[in-house]
C-alpha positions in Angstrom: 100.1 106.8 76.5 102.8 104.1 77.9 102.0 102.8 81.1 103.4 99.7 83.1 101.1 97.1 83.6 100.6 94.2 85.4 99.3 92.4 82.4 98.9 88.4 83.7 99.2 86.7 86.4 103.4 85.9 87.0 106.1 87.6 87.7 107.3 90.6 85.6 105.0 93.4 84.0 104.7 95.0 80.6 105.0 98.0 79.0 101.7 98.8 76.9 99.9 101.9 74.9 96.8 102.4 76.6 94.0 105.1 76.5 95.0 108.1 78.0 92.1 108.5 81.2 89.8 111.6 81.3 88.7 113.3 84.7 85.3 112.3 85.4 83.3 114.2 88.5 85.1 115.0 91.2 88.5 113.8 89.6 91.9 115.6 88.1 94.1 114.6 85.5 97.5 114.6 86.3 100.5 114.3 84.1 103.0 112.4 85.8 106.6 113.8 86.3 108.2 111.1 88.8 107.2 107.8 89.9 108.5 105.7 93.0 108.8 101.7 93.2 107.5 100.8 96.7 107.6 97.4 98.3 104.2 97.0 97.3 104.6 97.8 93.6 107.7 94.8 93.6 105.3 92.2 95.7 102.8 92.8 92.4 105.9 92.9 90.1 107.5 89.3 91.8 103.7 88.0 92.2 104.1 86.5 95.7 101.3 85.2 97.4 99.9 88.3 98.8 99.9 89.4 95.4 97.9 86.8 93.6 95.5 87.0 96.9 94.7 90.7 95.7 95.5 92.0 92.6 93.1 91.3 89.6 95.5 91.8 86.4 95.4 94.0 84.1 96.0 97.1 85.8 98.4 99.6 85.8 100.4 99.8 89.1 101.9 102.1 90.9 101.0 104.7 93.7 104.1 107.3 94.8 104.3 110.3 92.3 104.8 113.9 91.9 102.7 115.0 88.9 101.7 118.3 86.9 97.4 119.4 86.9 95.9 119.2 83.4 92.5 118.6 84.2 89.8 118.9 86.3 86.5 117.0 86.4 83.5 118.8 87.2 82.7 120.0 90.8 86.5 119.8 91.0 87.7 123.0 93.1 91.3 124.4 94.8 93.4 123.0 92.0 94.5 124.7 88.8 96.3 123.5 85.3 100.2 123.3 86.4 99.6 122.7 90.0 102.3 119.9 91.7 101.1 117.4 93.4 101.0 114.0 94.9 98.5 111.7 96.0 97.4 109.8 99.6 97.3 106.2 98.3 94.2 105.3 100.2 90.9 106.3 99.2 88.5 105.9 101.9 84.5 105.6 102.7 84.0 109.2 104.8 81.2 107.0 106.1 82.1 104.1 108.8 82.9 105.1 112.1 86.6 105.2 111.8 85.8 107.9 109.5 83.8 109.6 111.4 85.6 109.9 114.5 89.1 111.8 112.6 90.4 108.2 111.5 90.1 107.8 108.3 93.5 106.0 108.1 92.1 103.2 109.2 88.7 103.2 107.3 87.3 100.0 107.4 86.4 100.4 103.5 89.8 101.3 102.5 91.1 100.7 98.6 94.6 101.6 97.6 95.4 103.4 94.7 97.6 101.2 92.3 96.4 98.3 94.1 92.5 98.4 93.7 92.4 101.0 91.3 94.6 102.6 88.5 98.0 103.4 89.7 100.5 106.0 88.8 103.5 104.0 86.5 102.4 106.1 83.6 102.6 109.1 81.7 99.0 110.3 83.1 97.0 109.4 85.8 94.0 110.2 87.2 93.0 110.8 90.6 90.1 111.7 92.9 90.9 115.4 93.9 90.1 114.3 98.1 93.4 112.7 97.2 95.6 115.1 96.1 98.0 117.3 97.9 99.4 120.1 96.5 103.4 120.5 96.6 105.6 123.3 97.4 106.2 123.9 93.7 110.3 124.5 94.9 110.0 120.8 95.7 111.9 118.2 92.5 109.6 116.0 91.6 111.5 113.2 92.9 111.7 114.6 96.6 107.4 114.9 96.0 107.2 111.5 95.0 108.3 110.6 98.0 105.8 112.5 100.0 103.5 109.7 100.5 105.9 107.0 102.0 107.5 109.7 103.7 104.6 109.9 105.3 104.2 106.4 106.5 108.0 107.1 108.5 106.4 110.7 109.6 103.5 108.6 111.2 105.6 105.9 113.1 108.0 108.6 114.3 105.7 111.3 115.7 103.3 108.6 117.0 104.4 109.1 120.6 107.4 111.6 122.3 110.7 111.9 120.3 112.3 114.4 121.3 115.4 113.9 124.0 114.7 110.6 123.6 116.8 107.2 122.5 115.4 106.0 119.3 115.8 102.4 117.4 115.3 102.3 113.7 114.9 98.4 113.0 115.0 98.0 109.5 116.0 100.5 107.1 114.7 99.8 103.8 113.8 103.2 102.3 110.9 104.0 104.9 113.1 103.1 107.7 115.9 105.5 106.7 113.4 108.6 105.9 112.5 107.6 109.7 115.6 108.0 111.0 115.7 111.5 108.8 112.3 112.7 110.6 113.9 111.0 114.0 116.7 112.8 113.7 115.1 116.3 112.8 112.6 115.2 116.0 115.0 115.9 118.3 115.9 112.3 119.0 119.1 112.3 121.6 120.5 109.1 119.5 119.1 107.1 116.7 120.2 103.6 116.6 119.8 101.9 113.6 119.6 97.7 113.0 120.1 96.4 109.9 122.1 93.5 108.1 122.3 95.3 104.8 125.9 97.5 105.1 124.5 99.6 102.1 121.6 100.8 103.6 122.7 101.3 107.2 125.6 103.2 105.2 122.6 105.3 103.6 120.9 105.8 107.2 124.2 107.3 108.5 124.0 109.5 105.7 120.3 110.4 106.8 121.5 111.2 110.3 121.7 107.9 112.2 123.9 108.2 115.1 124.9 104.7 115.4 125.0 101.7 113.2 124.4 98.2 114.2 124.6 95.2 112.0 121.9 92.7 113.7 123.8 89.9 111.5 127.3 90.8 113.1 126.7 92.1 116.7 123.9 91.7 119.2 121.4 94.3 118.7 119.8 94.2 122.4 123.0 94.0 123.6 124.3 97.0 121.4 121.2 98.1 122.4 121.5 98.4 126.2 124.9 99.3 126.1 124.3 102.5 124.2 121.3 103.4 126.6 123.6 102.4 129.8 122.0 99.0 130.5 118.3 100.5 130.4 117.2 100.3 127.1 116.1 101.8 124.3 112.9 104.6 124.8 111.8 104.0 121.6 111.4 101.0 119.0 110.5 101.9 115.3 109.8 98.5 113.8 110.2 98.8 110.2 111.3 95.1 109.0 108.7 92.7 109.8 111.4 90.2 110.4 110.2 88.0 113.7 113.6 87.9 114.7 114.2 91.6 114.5 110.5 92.4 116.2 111.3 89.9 119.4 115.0 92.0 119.9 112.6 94.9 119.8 110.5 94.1 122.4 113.8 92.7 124.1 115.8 95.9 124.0 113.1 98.9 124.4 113.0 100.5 127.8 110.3 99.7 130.8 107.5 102.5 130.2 109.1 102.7 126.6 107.1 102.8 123.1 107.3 100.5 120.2 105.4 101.8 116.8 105.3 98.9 114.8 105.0 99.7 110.0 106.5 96.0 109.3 104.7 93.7 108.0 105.7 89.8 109.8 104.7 87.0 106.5 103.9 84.6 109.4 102.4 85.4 113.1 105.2 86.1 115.3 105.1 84.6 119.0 106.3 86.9 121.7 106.9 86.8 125.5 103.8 88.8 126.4 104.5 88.7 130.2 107.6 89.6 130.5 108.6 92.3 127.1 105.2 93.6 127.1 102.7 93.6 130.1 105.5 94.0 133.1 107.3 96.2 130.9 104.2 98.7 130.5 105.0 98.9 127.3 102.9 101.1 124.7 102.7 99.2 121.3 101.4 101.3 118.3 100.0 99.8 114.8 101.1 102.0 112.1 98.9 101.8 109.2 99.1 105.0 106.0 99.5 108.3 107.0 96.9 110.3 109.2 94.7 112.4 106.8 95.9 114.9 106.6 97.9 115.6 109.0 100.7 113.7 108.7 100.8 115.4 105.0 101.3 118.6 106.9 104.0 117.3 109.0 105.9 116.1 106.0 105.5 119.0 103.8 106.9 121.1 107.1 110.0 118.7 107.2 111.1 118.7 103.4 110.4 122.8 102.6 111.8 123.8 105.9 114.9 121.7 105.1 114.8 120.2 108.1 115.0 116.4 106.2 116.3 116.1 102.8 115.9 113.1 100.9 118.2 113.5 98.4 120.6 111.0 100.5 118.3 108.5 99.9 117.4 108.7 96.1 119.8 106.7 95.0 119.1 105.7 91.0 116.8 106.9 88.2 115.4 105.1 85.5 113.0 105.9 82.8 109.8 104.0 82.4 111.3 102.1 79.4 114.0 100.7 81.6 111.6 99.1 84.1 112.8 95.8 83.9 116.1 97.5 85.4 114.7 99.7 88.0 112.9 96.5 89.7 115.8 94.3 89.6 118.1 97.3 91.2 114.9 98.0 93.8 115.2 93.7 94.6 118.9 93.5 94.7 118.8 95.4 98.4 121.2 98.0 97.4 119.5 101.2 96.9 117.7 103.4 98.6 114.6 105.0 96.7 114.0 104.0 93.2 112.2 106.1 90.7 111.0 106.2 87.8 110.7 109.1 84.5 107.9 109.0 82.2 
């Protein structure tokens, strides 16, 4: 079969036959309909530091996909040939107390899927069945793919209050613009959403943002604070990392407000604990995956009810061939989500 693969060290991948997998125990084999770039799959493609800090080349990348049932390993059970499905991208212990206690999110012995083990950029891929997540078969397979990093916006959102509530979206790559979707559809009074890329606050007004700020233009607490009547925002969703962006954030949520924080700073960030934090009473929320599997539920309830649609947000298709193009169009900041046809 063709599959992407991180083949060296570098920047760039290649295209390669290799074996097509078989389902061991407790494993399916899924054929692989769409495929997703995520920021991940371009920080292996570009080989930044993080990169050559984790990934042990070669391996096929890739984690977000919808994909077709063709085989099931033994003691596999609940999934027949033709099934849709997609896959949670972290496969986890079931053992350490994190697991035990309903939080396997944040297992300790966490390994990602495309990361530390085969991905998905392929045209078959195999996956431990605990993994999988049967779609809606009326879902297109490029709405499924996006199940799992919809489910990283579905967490931030719905980790505190939304609804009646002021809501900032800072930072609206793809995940932060599916946040303002599930905001939105959350019953968020207003969504604000800070950005200094016009085309994708211009895609976040198509996913329901109620105002637009560009942080590089106007003053976001400002904007902030003026929208909210001088007392800020109730809710931060901080989806850049920038440590610019996260100090406004702290700057322009409410007192007694909540900040979930998905971005990930490249370098610690220093902030005025005293004064945007502790006399604020502010609640601060790491945001790591997707609660298993609940937040799966919550996302499958948005997209078949209709109450978010993604197709806003999918903004070019490539097949697998045309990699090479689908990464530089992902890197050039103007699209929304990219994805990819074997």
């Amino acid at each position: 079969m063709r599959a992407l693969v991180k083949h060296q060290s570098g920047f760039g991948a290649e295209l390669k036959e290799v074996s097509i997998p078989s389902a061991g125990p407790g494993e399916v084999l899924v054929k692989v309909k769409a495929a997703s770039i995520c920021g991940t799959d371009v920080h292996i493609y570009s080989w930044d530091d993080w990169a050559a800090g984790r990934i042990k080349p070669p391996l096929v990348f890739g984690h977000e996909f919808c994909g077709e049932v063709v085989e099931t390993g033994e003691g596999v059970t609940g999934f027949e040939k033709g099934d849709s499905v997609s896959a949670e991208t972290h496969i986890v212990c079931g053992r350490c107390p994190q697991c035990r206690r309903g939080e396997a999110h944040v297992c300790t012995f966490t390994k990602i899927i495309g990361v530390d083990t085969r991905g998905c950029f392929s045209e078959y891929a195999v996956m431990p069945a605990g993994n999988l997540w049967k779609n809606d078969p009326t879902l297109p397979p490029e709405v499924a793919t996006a199940m799992e990093p919809m489910g990283n916006a579905v967490h931030t959102v719905l980790s505190g209050p939304v609804a009646g509530r002021t809501v900032a979206v800072i930072g609206c790559g793809p995940i932060g613009i599916m946040a303002v979707a599930v905001a939105k559809a959350s019953g968020a009074s207003a969504v604000i959403a800070f950005d200094i890329n016009e085309y994708r606050l211009d895609l976040a007004k198509k996913m329901g943002a109620t105002h637009l700020v560009n942080s590089g233009e106007e003053d976001p607490v400002a904007v902030a604070k003026k929208l909210t009547g001088g007392w800020g925002v109730d809710v931060v969703l901080e989806m850049s990392g920038n440590p610019v962006a996260i100090r406004q954030g702290f700057s322009m949520v409410t007192m007694g407000g909540r900040i979930s924080m998905l971005g990930l700073p490249l370098r610690a960030v220093e902030l005025d604990i005293a004064n945007d934090l502790v006399f604020k009473g502010v609640q601060v929320h790491g945001i790591v995956g997707r609660r298993m599997y609940e937040t799966w539920q919550q996302t499958a309830g948005f997209l078949t009810s209709g109450q978010v649609d993604l197709k806003p947000m999918i903004t070019h298709r490539f097949s697998l061939e045309e990699y090479q193009t689908a990464f530089e169009q992902m890197m050039s900041g103007k699209s929304g989500k990219v994805v990819l046809y074997p």
